[in-house]
C-alpha positions in Angstrom: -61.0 50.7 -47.4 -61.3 52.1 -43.6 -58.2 53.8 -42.1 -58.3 53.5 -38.1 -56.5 55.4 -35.9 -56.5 54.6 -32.4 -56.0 56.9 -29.0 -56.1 55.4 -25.5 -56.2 57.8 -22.9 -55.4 57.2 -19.3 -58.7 56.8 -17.9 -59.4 54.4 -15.0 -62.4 53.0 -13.1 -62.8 51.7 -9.3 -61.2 48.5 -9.5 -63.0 47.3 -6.8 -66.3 48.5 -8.2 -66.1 46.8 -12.1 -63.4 45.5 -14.2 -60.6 47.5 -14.8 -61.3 49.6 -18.1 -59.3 52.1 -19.9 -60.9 54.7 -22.4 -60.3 54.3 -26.6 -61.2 56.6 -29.1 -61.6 55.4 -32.7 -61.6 57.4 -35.5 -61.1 56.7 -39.6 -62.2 58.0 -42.6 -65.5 59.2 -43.4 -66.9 57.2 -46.7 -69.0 59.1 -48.8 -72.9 58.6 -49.1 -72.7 56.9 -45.3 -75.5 58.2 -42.8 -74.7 56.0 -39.8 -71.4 53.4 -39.3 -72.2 49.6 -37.3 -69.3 48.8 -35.2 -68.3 45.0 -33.9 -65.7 44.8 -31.3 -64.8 40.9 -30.4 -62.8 39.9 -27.0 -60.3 37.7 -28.3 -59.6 34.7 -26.0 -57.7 31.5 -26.0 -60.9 29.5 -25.3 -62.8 31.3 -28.2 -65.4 32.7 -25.4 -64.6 36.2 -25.9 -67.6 38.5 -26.0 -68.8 40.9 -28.8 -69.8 44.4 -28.5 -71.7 46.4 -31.3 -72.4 50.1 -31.8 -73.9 52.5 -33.7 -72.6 55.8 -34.4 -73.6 58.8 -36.6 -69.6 60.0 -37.1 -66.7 58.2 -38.4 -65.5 58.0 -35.3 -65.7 56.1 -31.6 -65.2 56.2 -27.9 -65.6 54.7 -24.8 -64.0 52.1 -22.0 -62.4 48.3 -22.9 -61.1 46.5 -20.6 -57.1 45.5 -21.1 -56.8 42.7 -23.9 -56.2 41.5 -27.4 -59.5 42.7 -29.8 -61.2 42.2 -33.3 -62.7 45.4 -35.0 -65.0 45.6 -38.0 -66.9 48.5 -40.1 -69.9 49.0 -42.2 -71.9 51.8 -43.3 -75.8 52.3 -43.8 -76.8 55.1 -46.9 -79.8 57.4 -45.6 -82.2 54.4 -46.7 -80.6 52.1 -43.8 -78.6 50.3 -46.2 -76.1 48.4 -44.8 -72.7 48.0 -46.7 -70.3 45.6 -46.4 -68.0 44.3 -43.5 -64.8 46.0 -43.6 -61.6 43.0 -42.9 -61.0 42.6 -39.0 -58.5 44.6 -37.8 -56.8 43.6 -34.5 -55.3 45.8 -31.6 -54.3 45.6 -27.9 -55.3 47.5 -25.3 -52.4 47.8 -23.1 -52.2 48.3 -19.6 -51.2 51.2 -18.2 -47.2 52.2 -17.2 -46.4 51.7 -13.6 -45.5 55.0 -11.4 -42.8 54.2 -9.6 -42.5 55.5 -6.3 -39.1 54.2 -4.3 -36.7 54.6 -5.0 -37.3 58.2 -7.0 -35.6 59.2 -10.3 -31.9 60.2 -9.7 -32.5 60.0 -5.4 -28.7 59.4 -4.0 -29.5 57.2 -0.7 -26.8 57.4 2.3 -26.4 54.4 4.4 -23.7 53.4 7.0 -23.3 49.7 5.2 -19.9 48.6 4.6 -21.0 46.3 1.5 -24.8 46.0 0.9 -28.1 47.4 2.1 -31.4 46.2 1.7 -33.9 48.5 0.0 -37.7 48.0 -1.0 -39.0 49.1 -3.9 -41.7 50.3 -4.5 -44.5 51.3 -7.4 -48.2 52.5 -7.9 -50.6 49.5 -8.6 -52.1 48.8 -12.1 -54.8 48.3 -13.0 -55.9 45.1 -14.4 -52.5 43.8 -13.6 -51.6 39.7 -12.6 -48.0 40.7 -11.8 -45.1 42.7 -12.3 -41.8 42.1 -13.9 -38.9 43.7 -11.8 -35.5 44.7 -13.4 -32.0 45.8 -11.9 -29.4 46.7 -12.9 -25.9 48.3 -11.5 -23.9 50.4 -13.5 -21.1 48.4 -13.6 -22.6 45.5 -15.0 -21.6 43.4 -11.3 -25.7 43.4 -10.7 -28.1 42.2 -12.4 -32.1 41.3 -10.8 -34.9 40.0 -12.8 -37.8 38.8 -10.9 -41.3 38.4 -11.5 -43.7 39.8 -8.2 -47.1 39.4 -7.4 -47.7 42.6 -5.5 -46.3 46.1 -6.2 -43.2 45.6 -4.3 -40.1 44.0 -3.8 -37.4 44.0 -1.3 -34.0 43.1 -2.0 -30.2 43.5 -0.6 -27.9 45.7 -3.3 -24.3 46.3 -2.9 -23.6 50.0 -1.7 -21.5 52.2 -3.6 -22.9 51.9 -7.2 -25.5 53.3 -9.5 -28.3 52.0 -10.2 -31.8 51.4 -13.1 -34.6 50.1 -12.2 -37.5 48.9 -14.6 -41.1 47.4 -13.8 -43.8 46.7 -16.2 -47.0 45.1 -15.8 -49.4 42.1 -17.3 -51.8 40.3 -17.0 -53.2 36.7 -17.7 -53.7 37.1 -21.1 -49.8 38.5 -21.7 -50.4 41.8 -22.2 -48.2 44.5 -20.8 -48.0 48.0 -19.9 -47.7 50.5 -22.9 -44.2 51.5 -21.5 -41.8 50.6 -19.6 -41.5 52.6 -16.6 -37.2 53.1 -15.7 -35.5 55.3 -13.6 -31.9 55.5 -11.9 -30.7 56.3 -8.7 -27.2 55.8 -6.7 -26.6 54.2 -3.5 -24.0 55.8 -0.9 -21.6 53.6 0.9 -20.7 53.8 4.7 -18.5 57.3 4.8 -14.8 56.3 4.4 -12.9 55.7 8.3 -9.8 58.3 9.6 -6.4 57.3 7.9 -4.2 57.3 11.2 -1.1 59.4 10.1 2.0 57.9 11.5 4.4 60.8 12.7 7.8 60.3 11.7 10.4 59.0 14.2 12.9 61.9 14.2 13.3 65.2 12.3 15.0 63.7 9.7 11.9 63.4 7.5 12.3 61.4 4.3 8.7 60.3 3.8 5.2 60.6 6.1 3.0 57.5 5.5 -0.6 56.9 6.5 -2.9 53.5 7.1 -5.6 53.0 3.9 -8.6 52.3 5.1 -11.1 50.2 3.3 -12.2 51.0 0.1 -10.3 54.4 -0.5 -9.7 55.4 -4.5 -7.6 58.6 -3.8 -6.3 60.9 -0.9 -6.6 64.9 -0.6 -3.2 66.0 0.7 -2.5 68.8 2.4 1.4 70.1 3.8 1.2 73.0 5.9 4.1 75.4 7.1 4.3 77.1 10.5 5.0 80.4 9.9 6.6 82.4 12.4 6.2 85.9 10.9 2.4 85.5 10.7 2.3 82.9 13.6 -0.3 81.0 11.2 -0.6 77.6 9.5 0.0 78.8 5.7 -0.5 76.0 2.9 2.9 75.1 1.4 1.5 72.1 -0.9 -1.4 70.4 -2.1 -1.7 66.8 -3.6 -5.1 66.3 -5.4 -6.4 62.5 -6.3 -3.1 61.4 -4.8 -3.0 57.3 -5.1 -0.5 56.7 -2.9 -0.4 55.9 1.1 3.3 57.9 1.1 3.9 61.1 0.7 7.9 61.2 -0.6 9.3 64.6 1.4 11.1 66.4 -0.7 15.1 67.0 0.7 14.8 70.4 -0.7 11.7 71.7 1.5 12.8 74.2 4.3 12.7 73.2 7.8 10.3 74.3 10.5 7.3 73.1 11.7 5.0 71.0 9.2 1.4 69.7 9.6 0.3 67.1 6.8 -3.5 66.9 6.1 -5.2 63.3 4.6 -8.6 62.8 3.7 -9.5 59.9 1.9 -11.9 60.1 -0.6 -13.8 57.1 -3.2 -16.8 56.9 -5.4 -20.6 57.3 -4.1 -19.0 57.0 -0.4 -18.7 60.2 1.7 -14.5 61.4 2.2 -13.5 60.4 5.7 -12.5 63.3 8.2 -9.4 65.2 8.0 -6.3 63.5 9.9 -3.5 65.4 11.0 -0.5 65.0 12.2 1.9 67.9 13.5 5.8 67.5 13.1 9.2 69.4 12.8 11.5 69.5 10.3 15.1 69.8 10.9 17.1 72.3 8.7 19.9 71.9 6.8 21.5 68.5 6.3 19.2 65.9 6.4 21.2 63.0 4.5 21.7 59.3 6.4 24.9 60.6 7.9 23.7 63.6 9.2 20.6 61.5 11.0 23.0 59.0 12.1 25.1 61.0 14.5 21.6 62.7 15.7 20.7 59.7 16.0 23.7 58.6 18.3 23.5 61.6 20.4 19.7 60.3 21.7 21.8 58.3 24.3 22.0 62.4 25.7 19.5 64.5 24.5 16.7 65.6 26.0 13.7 65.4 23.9 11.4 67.4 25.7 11.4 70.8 28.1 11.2 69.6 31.5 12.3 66.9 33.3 13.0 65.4 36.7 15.5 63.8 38.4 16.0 61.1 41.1 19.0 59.7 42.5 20.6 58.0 45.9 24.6 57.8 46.2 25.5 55.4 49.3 28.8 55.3 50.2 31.1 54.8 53.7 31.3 58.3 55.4 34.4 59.9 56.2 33.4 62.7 59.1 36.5 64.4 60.6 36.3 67.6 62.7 38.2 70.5 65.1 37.0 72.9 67.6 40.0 74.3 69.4 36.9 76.4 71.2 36.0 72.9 73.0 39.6 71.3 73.2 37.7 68.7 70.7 39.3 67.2 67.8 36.2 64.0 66.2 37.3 61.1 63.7 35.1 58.2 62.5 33.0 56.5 59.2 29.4 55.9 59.1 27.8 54.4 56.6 25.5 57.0 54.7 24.0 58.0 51.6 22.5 61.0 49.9 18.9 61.2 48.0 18.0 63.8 45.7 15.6 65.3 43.6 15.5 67.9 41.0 13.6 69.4 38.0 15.2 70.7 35.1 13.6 72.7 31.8 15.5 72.5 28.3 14.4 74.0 25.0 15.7 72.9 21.7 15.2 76.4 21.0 17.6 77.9 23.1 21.0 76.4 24.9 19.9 77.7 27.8 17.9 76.0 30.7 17.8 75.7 34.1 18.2 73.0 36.6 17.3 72.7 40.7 18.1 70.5 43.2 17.1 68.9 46.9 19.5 66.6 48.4 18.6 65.3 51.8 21.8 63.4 53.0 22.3 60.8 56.8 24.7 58.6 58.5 24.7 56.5 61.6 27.1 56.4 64.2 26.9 55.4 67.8 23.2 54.9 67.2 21.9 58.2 66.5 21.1 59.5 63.0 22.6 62.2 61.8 20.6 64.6 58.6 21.7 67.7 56.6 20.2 69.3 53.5 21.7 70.9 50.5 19.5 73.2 47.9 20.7 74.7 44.9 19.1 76.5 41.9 21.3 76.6 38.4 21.3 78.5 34.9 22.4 75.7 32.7 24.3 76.5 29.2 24.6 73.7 26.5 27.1 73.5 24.2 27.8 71.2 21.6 30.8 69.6 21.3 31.5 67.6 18.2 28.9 65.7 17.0 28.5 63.3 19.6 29.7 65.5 22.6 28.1 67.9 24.2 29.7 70.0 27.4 27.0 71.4 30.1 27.9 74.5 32.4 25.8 75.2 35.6 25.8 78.1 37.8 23.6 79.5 40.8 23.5 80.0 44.2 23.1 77.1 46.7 22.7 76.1 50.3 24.4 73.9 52.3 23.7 72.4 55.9 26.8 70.1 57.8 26.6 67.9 61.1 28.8 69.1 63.8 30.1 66.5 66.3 32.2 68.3 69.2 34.0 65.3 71.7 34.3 66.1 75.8 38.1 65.0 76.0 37.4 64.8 80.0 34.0 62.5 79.6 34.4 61.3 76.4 30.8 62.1 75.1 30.0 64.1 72.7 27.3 66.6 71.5 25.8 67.4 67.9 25.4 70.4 66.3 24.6 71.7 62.5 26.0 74.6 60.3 24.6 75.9 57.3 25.4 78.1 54.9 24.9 79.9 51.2 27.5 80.7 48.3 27.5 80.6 44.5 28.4 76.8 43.1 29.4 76.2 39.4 30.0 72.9 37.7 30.4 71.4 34.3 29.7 68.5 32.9 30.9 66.5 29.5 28.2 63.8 27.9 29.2 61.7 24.9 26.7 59.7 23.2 28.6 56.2 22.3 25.8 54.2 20.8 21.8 55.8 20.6 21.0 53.9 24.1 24.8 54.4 25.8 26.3 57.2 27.2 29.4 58.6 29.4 29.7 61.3 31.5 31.8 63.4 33.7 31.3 66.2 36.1 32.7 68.5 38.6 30.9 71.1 41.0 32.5 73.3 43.2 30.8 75.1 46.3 31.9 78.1 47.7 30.3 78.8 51.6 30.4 82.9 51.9 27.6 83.4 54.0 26.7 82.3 57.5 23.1 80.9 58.0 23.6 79.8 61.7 26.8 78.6 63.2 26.7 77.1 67.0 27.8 80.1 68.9 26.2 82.4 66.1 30.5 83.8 64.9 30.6 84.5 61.1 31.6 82.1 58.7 34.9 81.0 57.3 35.1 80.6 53.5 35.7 76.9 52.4 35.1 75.3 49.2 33.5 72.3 48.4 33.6 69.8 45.9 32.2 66.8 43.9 33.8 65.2 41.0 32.7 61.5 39.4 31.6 60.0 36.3 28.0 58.1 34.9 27.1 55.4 32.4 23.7 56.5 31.0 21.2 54.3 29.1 18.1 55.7 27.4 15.0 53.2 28.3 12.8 55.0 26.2 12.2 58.4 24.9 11.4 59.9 28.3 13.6 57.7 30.9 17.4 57.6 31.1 19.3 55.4 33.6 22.5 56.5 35.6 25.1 54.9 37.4 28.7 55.9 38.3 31.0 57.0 41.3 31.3 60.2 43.3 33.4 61.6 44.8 32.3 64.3 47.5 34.0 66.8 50.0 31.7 68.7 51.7 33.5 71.5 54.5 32.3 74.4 56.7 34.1 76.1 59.1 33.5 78.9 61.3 35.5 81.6 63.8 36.3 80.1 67.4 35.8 82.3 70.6 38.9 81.9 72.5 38.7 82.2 76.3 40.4 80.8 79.4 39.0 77.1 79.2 40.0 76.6 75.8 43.1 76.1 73.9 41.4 78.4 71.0 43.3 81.3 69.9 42.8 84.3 67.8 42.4 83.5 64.1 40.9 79.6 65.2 38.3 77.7 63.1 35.6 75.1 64.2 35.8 73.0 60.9 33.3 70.0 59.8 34.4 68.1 57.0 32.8 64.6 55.5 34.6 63.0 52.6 32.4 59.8 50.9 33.2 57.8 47.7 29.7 57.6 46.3 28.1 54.7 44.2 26.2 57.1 42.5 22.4 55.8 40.9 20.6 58.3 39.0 17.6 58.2 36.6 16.1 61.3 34.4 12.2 61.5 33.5 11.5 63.7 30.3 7.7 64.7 30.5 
């Protein structure tokens, strides 16, 4: 009995040149007395028309090339005489074809596309030889693919969902059903279209219960990061860190200080690149933070000022009073005009400090007789806040100003008259209560008194006379928005400035005489404040 054993090595010929052959070694046991060994080697075929090759060989065993296919082999031996022995039984083996190499996608290759949901990918192997086709396998890791397709050619190009992992498989036959010796496999993963910014919404107010952030498509988890200002180090410091967090809400905890806070989200997923970090920067108020607590800060909006600086605009219209003496021209004036006042100002506020500061341009006019009549006012103010109660708050201003009044001195003889203007400078101080009623309503009241104590220029150049002046009225406010507040109210204004009289022998002035200006006006006040 002859025991075969059977090698095939990976040899190839030009398959352009000849059949594609692969090289088999035979060996089996050496029989005793034998001086040569016959060998028959049959192509077996469905139509019976396979071929039959015979050799002769002086060692038990055999090599050379067969092409891919099914085979009958038989044995004898010949003694030293020539004698030939008997036929050993056929024995039948396959010679396979080779395994393929694949090429594309490599073994354990992680591919990055910027597909939201699939991407097409070819595949790609090294022809073998002696191959008809190819059968193409593929599988996701998850079970949710699955490709089987027979191919002609050593390709194939197909559209896979991103985001998963991947084995692939390809064998080889031909005509005759036989395969490759192996089945050639390998795995690789597919990246998905890097995960988009979460938008972090800032919280409305410093009353922070909770910071919340948009999920983008396809996220698993979030990285969260809560920084802390410090103000020692002047440097962001890490305060806490949320790992694989699965929520879009980050629940503040009442018991975390106040300051300044910055909260870090990047949204992470499997085999899709993290998104950027978002950030959002926000403060914290200290102490009490409960609903009560945030609805009277919440009340007081109708009068706080969210920002630094801001500007201000307003125009108070009103039915002029003007009355004035000047014993130095025998001339005593008396009439109403209608007039009105516009002014502008800018103001700075921290919520860091109660004090500010606030200044101010008024340009004022009136009409009378037909000619128009202007005088400008200035002042610049240190401005102390104070809190009073929780919905009141009391406002103190001080600084120097300048003031600027219309003269009008009457001709008792011709009855015309001629203009003139004073001005002058002095310290003015005012105060002014706010109280919030609702978040959008507000009341206030104020009062400002100006005291003239230095002469600019007076019409014949005397010193000044010290007079006050005043202005007392009250505002509705309304908050528009977070940057624009609405005013209206009434006014009431005295503005005065007198100045010493020359006496002489066409007057009626006498030592100790004034030249006094004075306009009185009740003022529909309409003011509006821009935060910026």
């Amino acid at each position: 009995m002859l025991l075969l054993s059977f090698t095939f090595l990976m040899a190839t010929e030009s398959a352009w040149a000849a059949p594609y052959r692969r090289l088999v070694n035979f060996e089996w046991e050496a029989i005793e007395g034998a001086n040569s060994y016959e060998i028959e080697l049959q192509q077996v075929k469905e139509d019976g028309k396979g071929k039959v090759f015979n050799f002769k060989v002086k060692e038990p065993s055999w090599n050379g090339r067969l092409a891919a296919g099914k085979y009958l082999l038989k044995l004898r031996s010949r003694d030293y005489r020539g004698v030939p022995g008997e036929w050993s039984p056929p024995s039948d083996f396959n010679v396979g074809l080779e395994s393929a190499v694949l090429k594309f996608p490599a073994a354990h290759a992680r591919f990055a596309t910027k597909d939201e949901s699939t991407t097409e990918m070819t595949f790609q192997w090294e022809p073998v030889g002696g191959a008809d086709k190819y059968h193409f396998d593929l599988v996701s890791e998850d079970g949710k693919t699955k490709i089987s397709e027979d191919v002609k050619t050593n390709s194939f190009k197909v559209k896979v969902p991103v985001a998963a992992n991947y084995t692939w498989k390809v064998s080889a036959t031909n005509e005759e059903g036989i395969q490759s010796d192996a089945v050639s496999v390998a795995q690789f993963s597919v990246l998905g279209k890097p995960l988009a910014l979460p938008k972090v919404d800032k919280p409305e107010s410093e009353f922070v219960r909770d910071v919340k952030w948009d999920k983008p498509d396809n996220v698993a988890a979030y990285d969260v990061y809560v920084l802390k200002y410090s103000v020692e180090s002047k440097k962001w410091e890490k305060f806490k860190v949320f790992e694989n967090y699965q929520d879009n809400t980050l629940a503040f905890d009442p018991a975390w200080p106040g300051g300044k806070y910055q909260v870090v989200v990047r949204a992470k997923s499997n085999l899709r690149p993290s998104s950027p970090l978002a950030k959002e920067t926000f403060k914290v108020r200290s102490g009490d933070r409960s609903p009560a607590a945030e609805y009277t800060a919440l009340v007081r909006m109708s009068i706080e000022r969210l920002s630094g600086w801001y500007a201000i605009g307003s125009y108070l219209v009103t039915q002029m009073q003007f009355s004035g003496v000047n014993p130095e021209h025998n001339s005593t004036v008396s009439y109403s005009a209608v007039g009105g006042t516009a002014r502008a100002g800018l103001g700075w506020t921290s919520p860091f400090t109660n004090w500010g500061f606030l200044t101010i341009v008024d340009m004022s006019g009136f009409t009378f007789q037909g000619k128009t009549r202007t005088f400008a006012s200035a002042e610049a103010n240190a401005v102390y806040r104070m809190a009073v109660g929780d919905r009141g708050e009391a406002r103190f201003q001080v600084g120097p100003y300048y003031k600027e009044l219309p003269e009008t001195v009457g001709d008792p003889f011709s009855g015309t008259s001629q203009d003139y203007t004073i001005s002058a400078v002095g310290p003015h101080a005012g105060a002014e209560y706010w109280y919030s009623i609702t978040p959008k309503f507000g009341l206030q009241v104020n009062a400002h008194l100006y005291t003239s104590l230095m002469k600019i220029s007076t019409p014949n150049g005397e010193p000044l006379q010290p007079t006050l002046s005043t202005q007392f009225g009250f505002l509705g406010s309304y908050r528009f928005t977070k940057t624009f507040t609405g005013l209206a109210g009434y006014a009431h204004r005295e503005d005065k400035l007198s100045y010493k009289a020359v006496p002489s022998s066409s007057n009626f002035a006498v030592d100790g005489d004034v030249n006094e200006s004075t306009i009185v006006g009740n003022y529909l006040n309409i003011f509006a404040e821009w935060s910026f």
